[in-house]
C-alpha positions as a Python dict, from the first residue, in 0.01 Angstrom:
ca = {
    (1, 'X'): (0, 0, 0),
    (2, 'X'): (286, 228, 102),
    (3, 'X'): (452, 216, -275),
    (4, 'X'): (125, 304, -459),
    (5, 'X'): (-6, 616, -237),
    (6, 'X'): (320, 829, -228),
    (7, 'X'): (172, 1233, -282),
    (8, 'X'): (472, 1323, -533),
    (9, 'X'): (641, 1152, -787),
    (10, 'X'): (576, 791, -907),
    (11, 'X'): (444, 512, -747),
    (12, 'X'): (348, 137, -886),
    (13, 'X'): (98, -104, -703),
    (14, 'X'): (40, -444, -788),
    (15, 'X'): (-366, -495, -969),
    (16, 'X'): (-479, -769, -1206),
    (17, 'X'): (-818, -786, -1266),
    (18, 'X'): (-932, -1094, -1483),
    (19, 'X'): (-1102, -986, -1755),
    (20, 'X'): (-1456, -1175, -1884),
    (21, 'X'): (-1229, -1194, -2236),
    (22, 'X'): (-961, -1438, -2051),
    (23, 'X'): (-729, -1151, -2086),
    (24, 'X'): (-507, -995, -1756),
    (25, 'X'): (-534, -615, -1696),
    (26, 'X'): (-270, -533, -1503),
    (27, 'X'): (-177, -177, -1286),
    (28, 'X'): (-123, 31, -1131),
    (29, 'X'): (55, 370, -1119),
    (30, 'X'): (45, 702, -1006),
    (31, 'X'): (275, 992, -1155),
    (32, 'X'): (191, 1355, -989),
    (33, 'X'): (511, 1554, -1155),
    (34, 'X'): (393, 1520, -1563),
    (35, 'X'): (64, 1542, -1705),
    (36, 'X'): (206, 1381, -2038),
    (37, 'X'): (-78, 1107, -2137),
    (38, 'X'): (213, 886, -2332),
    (39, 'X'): (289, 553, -2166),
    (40, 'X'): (614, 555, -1977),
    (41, 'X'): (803, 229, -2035),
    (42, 'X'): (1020, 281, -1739),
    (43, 'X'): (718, 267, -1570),
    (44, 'X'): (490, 11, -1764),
    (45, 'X'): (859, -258, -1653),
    (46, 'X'): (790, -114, -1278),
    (47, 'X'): (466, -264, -1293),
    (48, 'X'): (524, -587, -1475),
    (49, 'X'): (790, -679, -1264),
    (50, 'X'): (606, -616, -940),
    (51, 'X'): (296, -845, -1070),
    (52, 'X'): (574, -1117, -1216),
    (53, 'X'): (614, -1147, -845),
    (54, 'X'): (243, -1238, -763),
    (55, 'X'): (209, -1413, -1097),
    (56, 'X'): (556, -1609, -1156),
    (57, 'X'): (362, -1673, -1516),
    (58, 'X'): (310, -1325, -1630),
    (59, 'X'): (651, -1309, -1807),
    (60, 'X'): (528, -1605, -2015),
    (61, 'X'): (212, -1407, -2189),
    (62, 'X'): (195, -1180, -2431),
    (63, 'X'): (125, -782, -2404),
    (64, 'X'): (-162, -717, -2625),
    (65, 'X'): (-222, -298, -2535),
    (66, 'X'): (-87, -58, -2242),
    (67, 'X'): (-223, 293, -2170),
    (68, 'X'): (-272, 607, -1935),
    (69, 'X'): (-550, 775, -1813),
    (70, 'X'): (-597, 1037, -1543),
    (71, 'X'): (-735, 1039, -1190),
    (72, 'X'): (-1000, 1265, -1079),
    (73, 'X'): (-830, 1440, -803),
    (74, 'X'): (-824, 1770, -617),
    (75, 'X'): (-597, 2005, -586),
    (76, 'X'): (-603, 1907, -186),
    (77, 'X'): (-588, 1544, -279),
    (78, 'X'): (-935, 1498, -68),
    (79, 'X'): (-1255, 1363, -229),
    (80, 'X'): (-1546, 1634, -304),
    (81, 'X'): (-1842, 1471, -59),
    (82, 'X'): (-2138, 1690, -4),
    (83, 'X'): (-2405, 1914, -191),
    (84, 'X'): (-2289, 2163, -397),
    (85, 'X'): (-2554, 2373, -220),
    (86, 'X'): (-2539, 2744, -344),
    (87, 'X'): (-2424, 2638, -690),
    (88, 'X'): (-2625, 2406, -839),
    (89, 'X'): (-2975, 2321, -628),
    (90, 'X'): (-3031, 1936, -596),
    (91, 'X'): (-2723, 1783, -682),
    (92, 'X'): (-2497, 1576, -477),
    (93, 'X'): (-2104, 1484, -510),
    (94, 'X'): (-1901, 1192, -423),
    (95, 'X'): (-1587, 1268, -654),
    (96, 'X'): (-1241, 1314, -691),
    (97, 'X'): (-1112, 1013, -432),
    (98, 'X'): (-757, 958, -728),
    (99, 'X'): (-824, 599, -806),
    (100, 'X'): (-936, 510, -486),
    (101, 'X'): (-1325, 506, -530),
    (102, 'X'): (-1392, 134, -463),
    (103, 'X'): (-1142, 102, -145),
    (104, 'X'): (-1309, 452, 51),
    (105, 'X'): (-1673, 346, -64),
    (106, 'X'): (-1818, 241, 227),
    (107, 'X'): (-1718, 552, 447),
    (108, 'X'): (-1779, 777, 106),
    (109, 'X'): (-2199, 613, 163),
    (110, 'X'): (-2176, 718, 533),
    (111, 'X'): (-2047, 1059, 480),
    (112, 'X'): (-2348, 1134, 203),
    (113, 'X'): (-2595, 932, 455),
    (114, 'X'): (-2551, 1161, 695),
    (115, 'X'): (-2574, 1497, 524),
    (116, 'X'): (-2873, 1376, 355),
    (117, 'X'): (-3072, 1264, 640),
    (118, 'X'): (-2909, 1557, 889),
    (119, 'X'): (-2750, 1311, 1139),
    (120, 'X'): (-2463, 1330, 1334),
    (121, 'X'): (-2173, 1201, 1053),
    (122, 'X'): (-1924, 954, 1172),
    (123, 'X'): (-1607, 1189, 1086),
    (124, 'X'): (-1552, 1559, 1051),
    (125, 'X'): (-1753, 1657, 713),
    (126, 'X'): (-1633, 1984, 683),
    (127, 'X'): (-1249, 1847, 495),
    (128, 'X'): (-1462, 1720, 280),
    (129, 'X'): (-1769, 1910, 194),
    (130, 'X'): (-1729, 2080, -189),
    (131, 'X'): (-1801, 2440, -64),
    (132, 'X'): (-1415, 2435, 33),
    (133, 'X'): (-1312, 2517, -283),
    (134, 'X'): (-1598, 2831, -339),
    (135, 'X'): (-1408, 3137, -389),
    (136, 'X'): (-1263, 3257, -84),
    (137, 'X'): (-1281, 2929, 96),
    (138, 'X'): (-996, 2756, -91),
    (139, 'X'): (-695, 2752, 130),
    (140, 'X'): (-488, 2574, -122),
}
């Protein structure tokens, strides 16, 4: 967990998720100092090797396609969990958690619960709520 959270820099994690084709996709990394969308191959061999060591056959298959994509993130690096109250009436967020979505879930639902039904939330709300970043709240 340490190697594929790190705030600056890169960082590779071990993921392989069987596909319903047969097929292995295989992650993951994080790179916060370039934007550039073109696949790294320094990095791609970071993450092969580290699954070739959950997956002693991995180095036996063949590659078929490797890619980028970004991660919805903030500029604080905290998820956007609230209602965007003065901005747009009705709506609800539960973005920007950078690649960890699935994994903070569970306390994302309680968060939202709360607000929604007014009761007492489990954890602060207020690092989280979306009005941080309204003009002359943002602190970043």
């Amino acid at each position: 967990i340490k190697s594929a959270h790190h705030a600056t820099g890169t960082s590779v994690a071990f993921n392989a998720q069987p596909r319903p084709t047969g097929q292995l996709l295989i992650g993951s990394s994080r790179q916060f100092d370039t934007t550039d969308p073109a696949v790294e191959m320094s990095v791609l061999a970071q993450m092969l090797q580290r699954a070739a060591r959950y997956l002693p056959a991995l180095p036996t298959l063949n590659g078929i396609r490797a890619w980028t994509g970004f991660r919805a993130a903030t500029p604080d690096g905290l998820p956007l969990i609230g209602r965007m109250k003065d901005t747009v009436p009705g709506l609800w967020l539960a973005v920007g958690h950078e690649g960890l979505g699935v994994t903070t879930s569970l306390a994302t639902a309680k968060l939202l619960a709360a607000q929604i039904t007014e009761d007492a939330a489990p954890i602060p709300l207020e690092p989280y709520l979306p009005q941080r970043f309204t003009l002359g709240a943002c602190h970043v």
